[in-house]
N, C-alpha and C positions, 0 to 999 in steps of 0.2 A: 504494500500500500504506500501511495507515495504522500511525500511532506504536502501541505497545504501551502499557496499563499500565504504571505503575510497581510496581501489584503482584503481579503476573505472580512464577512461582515460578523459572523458571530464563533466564538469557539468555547465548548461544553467543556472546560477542563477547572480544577481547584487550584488554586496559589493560595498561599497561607491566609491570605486576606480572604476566602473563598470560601466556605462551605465547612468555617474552623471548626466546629465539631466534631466532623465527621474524620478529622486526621490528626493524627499525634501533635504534631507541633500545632496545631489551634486548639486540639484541648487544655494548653496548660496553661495559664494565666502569663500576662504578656513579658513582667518582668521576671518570670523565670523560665521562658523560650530566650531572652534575649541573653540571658546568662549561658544558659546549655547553648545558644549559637555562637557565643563570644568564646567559648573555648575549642572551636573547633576553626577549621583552614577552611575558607572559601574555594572552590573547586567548579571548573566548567567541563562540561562531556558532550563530546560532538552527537549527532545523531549516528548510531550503530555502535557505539566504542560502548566493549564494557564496564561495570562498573565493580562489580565482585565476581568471581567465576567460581564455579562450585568445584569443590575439591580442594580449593585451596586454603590454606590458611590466613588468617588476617583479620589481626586485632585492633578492627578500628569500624566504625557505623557511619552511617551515612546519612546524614539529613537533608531531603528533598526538599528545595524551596520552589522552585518552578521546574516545570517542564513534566516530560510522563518518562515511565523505562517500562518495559515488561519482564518480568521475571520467569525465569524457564528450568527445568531440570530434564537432565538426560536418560532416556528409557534406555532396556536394557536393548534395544534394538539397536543403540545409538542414535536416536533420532531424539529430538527435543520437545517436552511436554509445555505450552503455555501454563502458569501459577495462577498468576495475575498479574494485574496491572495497576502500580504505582503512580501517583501524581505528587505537585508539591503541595509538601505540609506532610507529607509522610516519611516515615522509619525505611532505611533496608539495611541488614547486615547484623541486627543489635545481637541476635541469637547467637552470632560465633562471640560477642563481648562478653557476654553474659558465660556461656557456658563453654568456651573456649577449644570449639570443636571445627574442621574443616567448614566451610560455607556449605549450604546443603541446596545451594541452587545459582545462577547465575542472571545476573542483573544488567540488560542493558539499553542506554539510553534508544529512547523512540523520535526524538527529539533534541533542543537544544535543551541543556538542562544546567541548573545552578542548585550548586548543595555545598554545604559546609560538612566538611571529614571529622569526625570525630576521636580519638585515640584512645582501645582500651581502658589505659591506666588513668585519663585523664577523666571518664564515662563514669568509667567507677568510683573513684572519689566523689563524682557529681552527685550520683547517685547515691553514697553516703551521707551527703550533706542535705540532698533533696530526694529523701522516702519517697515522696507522695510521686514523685515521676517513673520512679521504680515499679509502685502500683499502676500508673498510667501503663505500660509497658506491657506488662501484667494481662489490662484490661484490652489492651490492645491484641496481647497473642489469644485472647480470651475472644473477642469478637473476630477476628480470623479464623479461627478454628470454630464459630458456629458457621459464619458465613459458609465454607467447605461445607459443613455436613448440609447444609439448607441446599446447596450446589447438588450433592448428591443425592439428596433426596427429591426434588425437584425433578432432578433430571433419570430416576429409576423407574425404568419401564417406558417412556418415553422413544419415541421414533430419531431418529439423526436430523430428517425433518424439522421436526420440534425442539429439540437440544439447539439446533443449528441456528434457531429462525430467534429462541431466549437469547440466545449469547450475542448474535449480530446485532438484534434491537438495545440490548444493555448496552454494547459499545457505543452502537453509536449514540447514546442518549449522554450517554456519562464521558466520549471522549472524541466526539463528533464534531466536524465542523460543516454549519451550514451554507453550501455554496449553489447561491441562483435555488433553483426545483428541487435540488437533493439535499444528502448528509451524506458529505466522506469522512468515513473511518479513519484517521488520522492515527494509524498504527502500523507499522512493517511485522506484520505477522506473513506465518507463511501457511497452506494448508494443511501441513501435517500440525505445526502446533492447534490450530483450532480443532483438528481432529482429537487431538491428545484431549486436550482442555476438554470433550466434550460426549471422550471416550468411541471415538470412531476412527475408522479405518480414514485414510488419505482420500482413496476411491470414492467412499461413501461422503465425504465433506463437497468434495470434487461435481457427483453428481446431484445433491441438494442445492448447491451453489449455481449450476445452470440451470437445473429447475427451476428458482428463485427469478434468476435473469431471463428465464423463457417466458414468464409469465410478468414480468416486468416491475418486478418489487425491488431490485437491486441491478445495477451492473459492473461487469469486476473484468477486473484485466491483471496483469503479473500484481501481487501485494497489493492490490487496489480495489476496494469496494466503496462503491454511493450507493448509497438506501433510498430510492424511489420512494418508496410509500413503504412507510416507519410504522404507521397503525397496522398495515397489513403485517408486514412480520410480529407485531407485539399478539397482533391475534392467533396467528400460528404458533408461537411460543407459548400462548396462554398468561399472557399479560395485558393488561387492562390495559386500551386506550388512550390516546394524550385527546385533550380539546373536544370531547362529545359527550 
């Protein structure tokens, strides 16, 4: 899927100023995000450059200020599984700080992106000083792991159809840009990860995908998908409506 314009009229994405709620760094009250940002290195990451790789070690977190990354891990096939998908105001990497284990997945920009690097020894002190962010974190791996099961359960027993049609409408709503008549997907995913992410074979993403385009709900070319008509896939996927 390719990058957007910059002058595109509207883009569905969070920066800390955004939707602070919903991501670690806007849950914490302001003068102690500006404390946990002040100890860490400003950092920029081009579009495609990783940002953690799994297998690796490395004692340092990463804090998303703008931009998106997707997170992936490697099946035993060697082919690569979609996680999710990061925006700024969010955590990646805290799990090796924390429990000081190889990465258990691989992080890379989707986009231009700006984050502040964190360092182990430095996290941890922080988090000495400031419990209650500790808890955040906490709450954090806590609300990740319902989201999964809600994912799995959702999506048990369901058709590739149906899997395919939820996952494309959530992107584009949550990381879409609207250009003229459509929404492009604003994401370099490839089909086997959305296969991964959605528990389908390559083939079967492959042929759902022109179905889709045949019937004129989407059109897609190499990494590139516009969503035509966004109601029609939320009603395929079994999601309500926007606007009726």
């Amino acid at each position: 899927m390719e990058r957007a314009s910059q002058g595109a009229a509207w883009r569905c994405t969070g920066g800390i100023g955004e939707r602070q709620s919903a991501h670690f760094l806007g849950s914490l009250p302001g003068p102690v995000r500006e404390e946990l940002l002040s100890i860490g290195s400003p950092q920029q990451y081009s579009p495609g450059e990783e940002i953690l790789v799994e297998g690796v070690r490395g004692d340092y977190l990463v804090l998303l200020k703008s931009g998106r990354v997707k997170v992936t891990g490697k099946l035993g096939s060697g082919q690569h599984a979609l996680i999710a998908i990061r925006v700024g105001g969010d955590v990646v990497g805290e799990m090796a700080v924390i429990d000081d284990v190889p990465r258990s997945a691989t992080v890379t920009a989707c986009d231009d992106v700006e984050a502040h690097v964190v360092q182990g020894r430095a996290m941890r002190r922080f988090l000495d000083k400031r419990p209650e962010v500790a808890l955040e974190i906490a709450r954090l791996s806590i609300r990740r792991l319902r989201k999964a099961n809600a994912w799995r359960i959702a999506f048990a027993g369901s058709s590739v159809r149906v899997r395919l049609a939820w996952t494309l409408a959530e992107l584009a709503q949550e990381h879409g840009l609207a250009v003229r008549s459509y929404i492009l997907i604003c994401l370099d995913l490839t089909q086997t990860e959305l296969g991964a992410f959605i528990g389908a074979k390559q083939s079967a993403v492959h042929k759902a995908l022109v179905r889709f385009r045949d019937e004129g709900i989407i059109t897609i070319s190499s990494r590139r998908v516009e969503v035509m008509k966004l109601n029609r896939l939320r009603e395929i996927g079994g999601l309500p409506t926007i606007g009726r």
